[in-house]
Chimera marker file (.cmm) of the C-alpha trace (Angstrom):
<marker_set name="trace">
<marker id="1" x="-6.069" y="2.456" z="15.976" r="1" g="1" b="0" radius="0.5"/>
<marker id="2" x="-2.413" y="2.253" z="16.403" r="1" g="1" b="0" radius="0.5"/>
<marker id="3" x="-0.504" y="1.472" z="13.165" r="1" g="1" b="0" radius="0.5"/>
<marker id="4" x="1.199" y="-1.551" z="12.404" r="1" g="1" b="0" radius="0.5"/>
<marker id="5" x="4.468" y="-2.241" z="11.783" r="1" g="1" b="0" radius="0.5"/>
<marker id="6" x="6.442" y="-4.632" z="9.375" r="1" g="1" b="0" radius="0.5"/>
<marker id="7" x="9.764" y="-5.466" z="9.160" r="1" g="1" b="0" radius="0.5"/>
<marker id="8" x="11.192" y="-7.207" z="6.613" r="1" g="1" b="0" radius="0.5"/>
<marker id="9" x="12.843" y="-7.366" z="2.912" r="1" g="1" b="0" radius="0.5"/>
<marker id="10" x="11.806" y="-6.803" z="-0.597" r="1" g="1" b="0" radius="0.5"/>
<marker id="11" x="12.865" y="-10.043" z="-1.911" r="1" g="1" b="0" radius="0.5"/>
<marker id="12" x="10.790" y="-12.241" z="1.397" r="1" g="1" b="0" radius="0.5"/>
<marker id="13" x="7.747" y="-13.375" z="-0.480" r="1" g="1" b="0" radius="0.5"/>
<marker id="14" x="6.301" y="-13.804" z="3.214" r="1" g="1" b="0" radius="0.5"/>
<marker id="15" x="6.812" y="-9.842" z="4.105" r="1" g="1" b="0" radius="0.5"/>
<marker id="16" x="5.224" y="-8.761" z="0.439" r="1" g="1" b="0" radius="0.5"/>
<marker id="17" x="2.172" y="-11.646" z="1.655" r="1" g="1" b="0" radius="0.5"/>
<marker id="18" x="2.167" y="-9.687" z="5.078" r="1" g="1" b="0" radius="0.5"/>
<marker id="19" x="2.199" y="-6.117" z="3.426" r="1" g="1" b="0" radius="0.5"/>
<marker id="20" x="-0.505" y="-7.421" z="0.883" r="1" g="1" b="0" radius="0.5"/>
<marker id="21" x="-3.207" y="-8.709" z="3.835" r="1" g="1" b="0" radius="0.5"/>
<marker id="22" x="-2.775" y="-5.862" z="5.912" r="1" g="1" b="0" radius="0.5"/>
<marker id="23" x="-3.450" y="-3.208" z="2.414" r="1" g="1" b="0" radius="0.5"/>
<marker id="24" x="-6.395" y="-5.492" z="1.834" r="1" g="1" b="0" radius="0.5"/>
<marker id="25" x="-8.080" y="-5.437" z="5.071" r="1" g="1" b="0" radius="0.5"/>
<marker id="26" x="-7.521" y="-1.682" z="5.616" r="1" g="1" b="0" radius="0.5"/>
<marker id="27" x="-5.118" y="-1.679" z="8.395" r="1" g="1" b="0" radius="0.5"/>
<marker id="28" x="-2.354" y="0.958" z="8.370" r="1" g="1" b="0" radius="0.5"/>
<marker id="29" x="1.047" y="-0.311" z="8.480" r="1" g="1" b="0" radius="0.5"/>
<marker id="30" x="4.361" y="1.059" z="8.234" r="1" g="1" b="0" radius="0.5"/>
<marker id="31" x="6.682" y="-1.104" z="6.322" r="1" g="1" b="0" radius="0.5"/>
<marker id="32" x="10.877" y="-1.277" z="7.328" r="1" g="1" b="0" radius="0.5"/>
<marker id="33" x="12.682" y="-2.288" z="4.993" r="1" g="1" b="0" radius="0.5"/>
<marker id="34" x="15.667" y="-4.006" z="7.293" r="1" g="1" b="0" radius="0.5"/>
<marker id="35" x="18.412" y="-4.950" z="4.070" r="1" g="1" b="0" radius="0.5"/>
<marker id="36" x="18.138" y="-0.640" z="3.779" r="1" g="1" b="0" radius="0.5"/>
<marker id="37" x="17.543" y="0.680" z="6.897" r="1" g="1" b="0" radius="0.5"/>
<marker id="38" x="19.847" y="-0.540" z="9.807" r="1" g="1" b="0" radius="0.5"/>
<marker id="39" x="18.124" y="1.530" z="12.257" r="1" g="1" b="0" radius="0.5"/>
<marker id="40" x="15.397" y="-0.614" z="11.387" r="1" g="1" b="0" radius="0.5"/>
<marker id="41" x="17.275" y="-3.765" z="11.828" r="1" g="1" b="0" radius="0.5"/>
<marker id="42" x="18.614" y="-3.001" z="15.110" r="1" g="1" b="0" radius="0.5"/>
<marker id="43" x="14.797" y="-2.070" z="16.113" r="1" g="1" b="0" radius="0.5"/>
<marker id="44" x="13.655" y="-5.264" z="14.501" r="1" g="1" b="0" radius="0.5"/>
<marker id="45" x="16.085" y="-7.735" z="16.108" r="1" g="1" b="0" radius="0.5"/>
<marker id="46" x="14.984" y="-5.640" z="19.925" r="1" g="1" b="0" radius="0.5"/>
<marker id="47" x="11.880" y="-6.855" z="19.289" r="1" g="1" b="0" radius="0.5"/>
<marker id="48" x="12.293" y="-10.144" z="17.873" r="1" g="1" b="0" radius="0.5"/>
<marker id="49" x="15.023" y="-10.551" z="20.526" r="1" g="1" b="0" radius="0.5"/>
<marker id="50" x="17.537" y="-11.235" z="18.571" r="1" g="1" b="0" radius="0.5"/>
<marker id="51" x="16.058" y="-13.479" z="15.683" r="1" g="1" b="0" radius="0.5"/>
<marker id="52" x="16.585" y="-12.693" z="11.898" r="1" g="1" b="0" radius="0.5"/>
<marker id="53" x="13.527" y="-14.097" z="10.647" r="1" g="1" b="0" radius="0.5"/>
<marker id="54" x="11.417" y="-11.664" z="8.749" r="1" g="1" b="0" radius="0.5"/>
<marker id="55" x="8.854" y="-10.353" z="8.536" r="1" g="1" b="0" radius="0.5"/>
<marker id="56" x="8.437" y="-9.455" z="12.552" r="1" g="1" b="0" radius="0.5"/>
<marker id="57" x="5.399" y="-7.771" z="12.162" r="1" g="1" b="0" radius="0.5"/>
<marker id="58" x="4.502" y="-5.329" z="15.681" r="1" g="1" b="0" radius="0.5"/>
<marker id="59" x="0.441" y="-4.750" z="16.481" r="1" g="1" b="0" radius="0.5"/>
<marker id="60" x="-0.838" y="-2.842" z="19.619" r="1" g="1" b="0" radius="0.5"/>
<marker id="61" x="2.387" y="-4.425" z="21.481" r="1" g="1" b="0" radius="0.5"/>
<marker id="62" x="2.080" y="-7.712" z="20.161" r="1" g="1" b="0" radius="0.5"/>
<marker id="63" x="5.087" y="-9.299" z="18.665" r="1" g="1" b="0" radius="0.5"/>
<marker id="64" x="4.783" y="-11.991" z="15.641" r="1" g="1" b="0" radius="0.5"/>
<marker id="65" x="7.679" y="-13.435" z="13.777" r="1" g="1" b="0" radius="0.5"/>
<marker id="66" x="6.585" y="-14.833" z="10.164" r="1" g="1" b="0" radius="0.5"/>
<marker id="67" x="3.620" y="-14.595" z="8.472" r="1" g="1" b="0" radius="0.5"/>
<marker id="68" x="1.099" y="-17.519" z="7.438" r="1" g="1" b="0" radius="0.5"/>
<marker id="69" x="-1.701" y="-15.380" z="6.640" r="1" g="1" b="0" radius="0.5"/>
<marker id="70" x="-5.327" y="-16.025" z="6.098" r="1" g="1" b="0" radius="0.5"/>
<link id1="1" id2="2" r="1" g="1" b="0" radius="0.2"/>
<link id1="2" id2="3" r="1" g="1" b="0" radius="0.2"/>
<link id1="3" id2="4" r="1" g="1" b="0" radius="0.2"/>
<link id1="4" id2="5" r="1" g="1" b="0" radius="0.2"/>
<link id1="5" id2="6" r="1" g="1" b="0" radius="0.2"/>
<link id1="6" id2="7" r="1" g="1" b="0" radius="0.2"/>
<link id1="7" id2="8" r="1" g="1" b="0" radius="0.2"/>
<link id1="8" id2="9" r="1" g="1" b="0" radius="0.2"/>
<link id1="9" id2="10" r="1" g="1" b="0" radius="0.2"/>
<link id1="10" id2="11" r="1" g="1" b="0" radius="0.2"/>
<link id1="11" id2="12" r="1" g="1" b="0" radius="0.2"/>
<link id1="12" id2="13" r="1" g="1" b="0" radius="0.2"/>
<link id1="13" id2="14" r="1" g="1" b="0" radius="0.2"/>
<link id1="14" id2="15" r="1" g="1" b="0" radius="0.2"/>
<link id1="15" id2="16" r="1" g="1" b="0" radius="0.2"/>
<link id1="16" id2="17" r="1" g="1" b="0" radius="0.2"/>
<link id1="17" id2="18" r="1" g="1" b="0" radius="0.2"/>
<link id1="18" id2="19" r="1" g="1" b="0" radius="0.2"/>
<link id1="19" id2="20" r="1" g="1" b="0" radius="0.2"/>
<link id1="20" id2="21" r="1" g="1" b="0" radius="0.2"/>
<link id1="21" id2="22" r="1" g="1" b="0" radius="0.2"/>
<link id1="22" id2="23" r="1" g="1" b="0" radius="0.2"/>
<link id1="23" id2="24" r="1" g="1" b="0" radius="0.2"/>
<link id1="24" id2="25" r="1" g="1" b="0" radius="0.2"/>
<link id1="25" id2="26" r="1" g="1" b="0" radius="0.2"/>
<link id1="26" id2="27" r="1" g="1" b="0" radius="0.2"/>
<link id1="27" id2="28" r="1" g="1" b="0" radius="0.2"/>
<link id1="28" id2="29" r="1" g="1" b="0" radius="0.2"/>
<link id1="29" id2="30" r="1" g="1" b="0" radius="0.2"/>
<link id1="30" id2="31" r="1" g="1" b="0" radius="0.2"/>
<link id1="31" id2="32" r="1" g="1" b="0" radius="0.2"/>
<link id1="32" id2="33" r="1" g="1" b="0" radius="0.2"/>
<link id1="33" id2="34" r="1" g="1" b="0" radius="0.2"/>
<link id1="34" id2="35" r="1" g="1" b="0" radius="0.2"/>
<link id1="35" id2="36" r="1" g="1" b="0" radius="0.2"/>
<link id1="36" id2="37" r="1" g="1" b="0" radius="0.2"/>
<link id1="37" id2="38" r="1" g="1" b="0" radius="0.2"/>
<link id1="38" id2="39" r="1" g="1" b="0" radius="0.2"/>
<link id1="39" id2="40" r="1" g="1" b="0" radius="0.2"/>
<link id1="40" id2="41" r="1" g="1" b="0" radius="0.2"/>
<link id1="41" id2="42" r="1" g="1" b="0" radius="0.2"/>
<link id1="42" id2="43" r="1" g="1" b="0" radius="0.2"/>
<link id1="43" id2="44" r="1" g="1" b="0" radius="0.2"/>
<link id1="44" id2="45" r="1" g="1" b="0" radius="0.2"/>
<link id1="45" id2="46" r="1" g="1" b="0" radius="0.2"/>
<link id1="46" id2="47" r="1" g="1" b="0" radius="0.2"/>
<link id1="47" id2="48" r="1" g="1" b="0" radius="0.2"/>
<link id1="48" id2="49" r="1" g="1" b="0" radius="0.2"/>
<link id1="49" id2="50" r="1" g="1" b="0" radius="0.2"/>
<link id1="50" id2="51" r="1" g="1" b="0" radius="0.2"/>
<link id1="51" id2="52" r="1" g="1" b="0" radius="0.2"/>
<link id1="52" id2="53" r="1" g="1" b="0" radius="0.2"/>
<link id1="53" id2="54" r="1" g="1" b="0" radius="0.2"/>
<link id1="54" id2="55" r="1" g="1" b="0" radius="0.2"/>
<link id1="55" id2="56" r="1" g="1" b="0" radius="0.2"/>
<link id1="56" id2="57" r="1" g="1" b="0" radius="0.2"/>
<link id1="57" id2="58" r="1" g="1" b="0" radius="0.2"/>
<link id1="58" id2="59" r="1" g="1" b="0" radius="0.2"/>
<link id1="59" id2="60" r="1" g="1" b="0" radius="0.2"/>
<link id1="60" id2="61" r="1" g="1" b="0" radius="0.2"/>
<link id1="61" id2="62" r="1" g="1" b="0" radius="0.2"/>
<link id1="62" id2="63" r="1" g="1" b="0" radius="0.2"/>
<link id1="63" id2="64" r="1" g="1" b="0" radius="0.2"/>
<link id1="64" id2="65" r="1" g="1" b="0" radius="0.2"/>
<link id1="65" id2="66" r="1" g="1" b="0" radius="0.2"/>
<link id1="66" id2="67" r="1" g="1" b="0" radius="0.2"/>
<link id1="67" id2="68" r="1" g="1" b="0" radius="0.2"/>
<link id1="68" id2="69" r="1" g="1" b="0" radius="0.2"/>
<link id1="69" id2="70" r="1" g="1" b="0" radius="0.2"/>
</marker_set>
């Protein structure tokens, strides 16, 4: 299984709901943290093309910007 990953911010309530479901259901994620890690950002907005809305969370190629959850 290829691991997740989740960019976003401390203080977005939806990236901490996003972290939360994925820790629940078992599914390893790596979490960005784009406010500290500009890196991150700059990978974040190449795969969001270009939007700021977090999180933008990246499974097995597929690319999903916000998080409603379950």
């Amino acid at each position: 299984m290829q691991e997740v990953l989740i960019y976003g911010h401390d203080l977005c309530p939806y990236t901490a709901r996003a972290r939360e479901d994925f820790a629940r259901r078992k599914i390893p994620f790596h979490y960005v943290n784009v406010l500290q890690d500009n890196d991150g950002l700059q990978r974040m907005l190449k795969h969001s093309n270009g939007r700021r809305q977090v999180p933008v969370i990246v499974e097995a190629g597929k690319v999903t910007i916000g998080f409603g959850g379950n």
